[in-house]
Structure formats: structure tokens, C-alpha cells
C-alpha positions as CSV (number, residue, x, y, z in Angstrom):
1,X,32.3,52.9,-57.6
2,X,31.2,51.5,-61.2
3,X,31.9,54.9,-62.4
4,X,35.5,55.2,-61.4
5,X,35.6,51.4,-62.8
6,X,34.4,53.2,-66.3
7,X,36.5,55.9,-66.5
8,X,39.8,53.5,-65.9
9,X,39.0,51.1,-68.7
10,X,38.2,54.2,-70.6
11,X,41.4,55.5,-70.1
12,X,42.8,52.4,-70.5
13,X,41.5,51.4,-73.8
14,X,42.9,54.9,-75.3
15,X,46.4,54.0,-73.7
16,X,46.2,51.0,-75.4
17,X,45.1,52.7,-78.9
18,X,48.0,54.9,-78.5
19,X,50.6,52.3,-77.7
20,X,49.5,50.3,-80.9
21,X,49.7,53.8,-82.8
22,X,53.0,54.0,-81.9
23,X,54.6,50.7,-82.1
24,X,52.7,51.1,-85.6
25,X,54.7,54.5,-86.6
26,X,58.0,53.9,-84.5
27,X,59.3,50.4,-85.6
28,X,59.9,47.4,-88.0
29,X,57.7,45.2,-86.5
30,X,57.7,41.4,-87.0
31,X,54.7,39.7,-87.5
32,X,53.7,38.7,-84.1
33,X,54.0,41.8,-82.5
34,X,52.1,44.1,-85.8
35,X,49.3,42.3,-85.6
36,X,48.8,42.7,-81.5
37,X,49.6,46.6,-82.4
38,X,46.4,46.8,-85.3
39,X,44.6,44.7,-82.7
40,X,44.7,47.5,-80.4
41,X,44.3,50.2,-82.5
42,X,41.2,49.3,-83.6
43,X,40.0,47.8,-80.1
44,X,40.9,50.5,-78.1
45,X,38.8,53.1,-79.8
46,X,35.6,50.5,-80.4
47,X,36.2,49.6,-76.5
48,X,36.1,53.5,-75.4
49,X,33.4,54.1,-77.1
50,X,31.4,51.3,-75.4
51,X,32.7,52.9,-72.2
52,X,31.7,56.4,-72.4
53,X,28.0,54.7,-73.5
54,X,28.0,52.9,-70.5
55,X,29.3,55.9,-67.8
56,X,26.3,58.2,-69.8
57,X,23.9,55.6,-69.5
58,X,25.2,55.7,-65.9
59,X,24.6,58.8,-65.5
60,X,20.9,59.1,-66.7
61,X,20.0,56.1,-64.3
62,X,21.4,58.5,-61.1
63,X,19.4,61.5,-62.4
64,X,16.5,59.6,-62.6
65,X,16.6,58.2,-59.2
């Protein structure tokens, strides 16, 4: 179950990069909103790669039982 929960918000977070990659490229963007788009593309990435640490570290704790 907590590795299904890993892979969503892994998927998640790059959905979320992407979005704020394209709001970036695709539109004049007021202030509000282009700050919440650079906010995710740098979370998203940072937050992935926390993820897939976790689901690996996952996986060693399983082989080891």
C-alpha cells in the first residue's frame, strides 16, 4: 500500500512540474499566478526525487525481510 502511495505523489509532483512548465512557456502571466508556476517547477522535481528515494529505500527494506 505505501508503495502505490509513492508512486502517485511521484507522479503527481512531475504533473505538477509540467503544469508550471507550461503555464511558464504558454502565457503572460500576472504576478500571482508566475510565481505559483516557478513554485512548482522547481518543487516538483526536488519533491520526485525525494519520492523515488523513498520507494528504493522501500524496496531494500522488503528484500531484506
Amino acid at each position: 500500500m505505501r508503495k502505490i502511495r509513492v508512486i502517485l505523489g511521484i507522479s503527481g509532483s512531475l504533473l505538477l512540474c509540467f503544469l508550471g512548465i507550461y503555464r511558464l512557456l504558454n502565457e503572460s502571466l500576472s504576478t500571482g499566478p508566475l510565481i505559483f508556476s516557478i513554485f512548482f517547477v522547481i518543487a516538483g522535481p526536488i519533491s520526485a526525487i525525494a519520492m523515488v528515494k523513498d520507494y528504493k529505500r522501500q524496496k531494500e527494506i522488503l528484500y531484506r525481510q
